[in-house]
C-alpha positions in Angstrom: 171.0 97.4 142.2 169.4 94.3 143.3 169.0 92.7 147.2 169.4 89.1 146.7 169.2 86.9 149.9 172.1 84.7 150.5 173.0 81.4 152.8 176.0 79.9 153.0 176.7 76.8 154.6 179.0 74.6 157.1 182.4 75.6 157.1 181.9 78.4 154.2 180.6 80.2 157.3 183.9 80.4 158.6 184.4 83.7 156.2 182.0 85.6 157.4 181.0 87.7 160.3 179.4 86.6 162.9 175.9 88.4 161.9 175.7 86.3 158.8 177.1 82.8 160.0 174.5 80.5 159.7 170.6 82.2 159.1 169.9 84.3 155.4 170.8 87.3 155.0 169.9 90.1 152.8 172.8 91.6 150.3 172.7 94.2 147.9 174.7 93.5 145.0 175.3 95.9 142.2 173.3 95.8 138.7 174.7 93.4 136.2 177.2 91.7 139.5 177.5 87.8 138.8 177.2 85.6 141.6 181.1 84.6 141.5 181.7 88.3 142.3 178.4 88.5 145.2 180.3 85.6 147.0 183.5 87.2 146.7 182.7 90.2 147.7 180.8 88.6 150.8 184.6 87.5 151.7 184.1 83.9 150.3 186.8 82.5 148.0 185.5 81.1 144.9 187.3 78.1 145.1 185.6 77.3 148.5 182.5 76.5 146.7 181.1 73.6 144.9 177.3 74.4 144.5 175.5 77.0 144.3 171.8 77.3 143.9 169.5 80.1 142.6 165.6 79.5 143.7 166.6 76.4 143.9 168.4 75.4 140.4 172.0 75.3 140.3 173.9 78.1 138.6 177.5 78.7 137.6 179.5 81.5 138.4 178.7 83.7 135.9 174.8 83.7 136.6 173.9 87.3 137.6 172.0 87.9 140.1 168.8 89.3 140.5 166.2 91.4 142.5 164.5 88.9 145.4 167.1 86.1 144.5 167.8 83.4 146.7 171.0 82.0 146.8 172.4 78.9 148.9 176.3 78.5 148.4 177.8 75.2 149.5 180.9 74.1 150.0 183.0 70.3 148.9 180.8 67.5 149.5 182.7 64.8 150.4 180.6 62.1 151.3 177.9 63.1 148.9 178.3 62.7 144.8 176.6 66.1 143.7 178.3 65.7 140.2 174.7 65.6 138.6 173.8 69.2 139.4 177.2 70.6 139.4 177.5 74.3 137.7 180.1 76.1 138.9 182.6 73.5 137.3 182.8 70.5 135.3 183.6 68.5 137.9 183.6 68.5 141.4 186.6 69.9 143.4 188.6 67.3 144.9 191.6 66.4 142.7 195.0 64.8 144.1 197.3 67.4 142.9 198.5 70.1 144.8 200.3 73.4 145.1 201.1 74.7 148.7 202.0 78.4 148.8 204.7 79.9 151.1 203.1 79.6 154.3 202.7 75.5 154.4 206.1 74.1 153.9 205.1 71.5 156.5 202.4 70.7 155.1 203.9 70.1 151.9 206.3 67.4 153.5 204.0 65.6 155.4 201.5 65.5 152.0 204.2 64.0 149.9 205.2 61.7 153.2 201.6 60.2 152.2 202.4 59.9 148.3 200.3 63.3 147.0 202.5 65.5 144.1 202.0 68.2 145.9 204.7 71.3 144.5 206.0 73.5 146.8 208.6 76.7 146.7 209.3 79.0 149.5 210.0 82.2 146.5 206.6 80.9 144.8 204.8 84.4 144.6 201.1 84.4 144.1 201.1 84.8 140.7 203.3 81.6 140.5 200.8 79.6 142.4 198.4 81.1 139.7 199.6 80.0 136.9 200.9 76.6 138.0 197.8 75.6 139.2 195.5 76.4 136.3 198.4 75.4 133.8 198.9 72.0 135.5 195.1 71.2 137.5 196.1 71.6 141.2 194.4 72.3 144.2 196.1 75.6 145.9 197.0 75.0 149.1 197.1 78.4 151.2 196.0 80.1 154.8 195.5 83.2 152.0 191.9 83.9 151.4 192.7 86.5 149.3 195.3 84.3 146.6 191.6 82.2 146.4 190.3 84.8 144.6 192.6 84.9 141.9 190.8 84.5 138.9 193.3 82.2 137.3 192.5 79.7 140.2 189.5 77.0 140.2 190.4 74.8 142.3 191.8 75.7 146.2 191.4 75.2 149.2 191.8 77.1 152.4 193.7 75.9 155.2 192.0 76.6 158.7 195.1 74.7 161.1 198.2 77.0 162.0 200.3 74.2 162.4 201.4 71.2 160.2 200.8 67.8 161.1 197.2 69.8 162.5 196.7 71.1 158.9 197.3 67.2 156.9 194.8 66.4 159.1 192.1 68.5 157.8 193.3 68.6 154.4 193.0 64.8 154.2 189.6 64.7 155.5 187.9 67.5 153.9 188.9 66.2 150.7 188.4 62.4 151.5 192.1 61.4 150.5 192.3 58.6 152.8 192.2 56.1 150.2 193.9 57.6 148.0 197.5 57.5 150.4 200.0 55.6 149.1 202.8 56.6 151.8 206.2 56.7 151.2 206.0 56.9 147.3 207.9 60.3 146.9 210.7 62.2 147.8 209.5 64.6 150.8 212.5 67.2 149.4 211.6 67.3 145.6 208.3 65.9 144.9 209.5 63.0 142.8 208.5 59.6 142.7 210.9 57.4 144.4 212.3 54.5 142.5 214.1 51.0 144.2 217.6 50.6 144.2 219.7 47.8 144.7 221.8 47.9 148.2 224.9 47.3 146.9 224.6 50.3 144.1 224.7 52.8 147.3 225.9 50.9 149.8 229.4 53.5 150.1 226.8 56.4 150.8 224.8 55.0 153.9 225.9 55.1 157.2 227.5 52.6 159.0 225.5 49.5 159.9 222.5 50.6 157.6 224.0 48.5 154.5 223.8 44.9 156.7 220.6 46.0 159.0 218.2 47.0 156.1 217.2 45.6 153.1 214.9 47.6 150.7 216.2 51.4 149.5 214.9 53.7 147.5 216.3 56.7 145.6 215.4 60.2 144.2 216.7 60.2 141.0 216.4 63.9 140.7 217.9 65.1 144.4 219.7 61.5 144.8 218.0 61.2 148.3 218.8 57.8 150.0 215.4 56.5 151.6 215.6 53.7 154.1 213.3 51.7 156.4 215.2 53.2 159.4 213.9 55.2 162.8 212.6 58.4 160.9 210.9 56.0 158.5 209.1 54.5 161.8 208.2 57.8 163.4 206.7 58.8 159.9 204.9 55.7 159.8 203.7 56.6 163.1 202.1 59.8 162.0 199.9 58.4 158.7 198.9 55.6 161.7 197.1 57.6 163.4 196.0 59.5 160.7 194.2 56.2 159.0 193.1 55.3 162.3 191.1 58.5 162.6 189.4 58.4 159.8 187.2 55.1 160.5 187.4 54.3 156.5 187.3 50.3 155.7 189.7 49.7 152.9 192.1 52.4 154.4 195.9 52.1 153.2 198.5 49.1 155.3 200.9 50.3 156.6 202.9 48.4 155.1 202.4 49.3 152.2 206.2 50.9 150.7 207.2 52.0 147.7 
């Protein structure tokens, strides 16, 4: 056996309880246990943290811990390039690919409403989410501390909100994607990229008034989806409006800026 002393900081706190929020705290961790499996078993998902340091070097997962260790765990930096003394990975977190599990339909909607391939499947089972996302590099997406752990997954991140447009929020700014929106580049039903299509090729299928009112369409070619500048279009616009504004960031997406 071996007591280490652990810290864990800002919102990695928000897995443990109360006692240990926030101050060092002693943990005894069995002989040969690796840090990844110390966290874990602490209630911290893996895939929560970005650095972790040992007496002060940084160590990867695998580093096993020792008798008087001490051990700060920290979470994505977003404002702060720690690339030089990452360990845990070879590079840090954030990536612009994403897998939502069953719980964050809405979420999933409102991420491709901003331009994010972001996958999404109400039968996806945990092991699905799994595979996908260390088969094809995405971030998982889940209010499930427990799918975190999976061993398959490197990349996640925990959803704290309970309700939709409240969870894009956070999502966007704990991983800094503001820059990175390019709204209204995908199909919110299928994920695809949405191509331009010339008004008269679909202009049977719209409703009436839409053919001579608007000018610019856009098409799924995999769902065929009809997308139009039209009043959901506005309300949607809306919502990545004030999201933008929120953020204070210079160089933040126009909103005029279509597919």
């Amino acid at each position: 056996m071996a007591v280490a002393n652990f810290r864990f900081y800002e919102e990695l706190n928000d897995f443990l309880p109360p006692r240990r929020k926030k101050c060092a705290f002693a943990c005894v961790c069995a002989r040969g246990a690796t840090v990844k499996h110390a966290i874990e078993a602490l209630g911290v998902p893996h895939t929560e943290v970005e650095l972790i340091l040992a007496n002060s070097e940084s160590v990867d997962f695998s580093y096993v811990v020792q008798e008087g260790d001490r051990i700060s765990v920290y979470p994505v930096f977003e404002s702060l390039d720690v690339t030089p003394v990452l360990k845990v990975r070879a590079e840090p977190l954030r990536r612009t690919r994403f897998i939502a599990d069953a719980q964050l339909g809405g979420l999933a909607k409102y991420l491709r409403m901003l331009g994010f391939d972001t996958l999404y499947e109400n039968g996806y089972t945990d092991a699905q989410v799994a595979r996908i996302s260390a088969d094809e590099q995405r971030i998982v997406l889940t209010r499930d501390r427990a799918l975190l752990m999976h061993k398959l997954i490197s990349h996640g991140c925990y959803v704290r909100g309970t309700r939709p447009r409240q969870q894009l929020e956070e999502v966007v700014s704990r991983l800094d994607l503001y820059r990175a929106i390019k709204p209204f580049s995908r199909c919110l039903h299928c994920n695809r990229k949405l191509e331009p299509v010339a008004r008269e090729a679909i202009c049977d299928r719209l409703p009436p008034g839409s053919a001579s009112f608007y000018c610019r369409f856009w098409i799924c070619d995999k769902c065929d989806r009809i997308y139009w500048e039209g009043s959901h279009w506005r309300r949607m616009e809306q919502v990545i409006g004030d999201l933008v504004r929120r953020s204070n960031a210079p160089g933040s997406p126009s909103m005029q800026q279509n597919p």
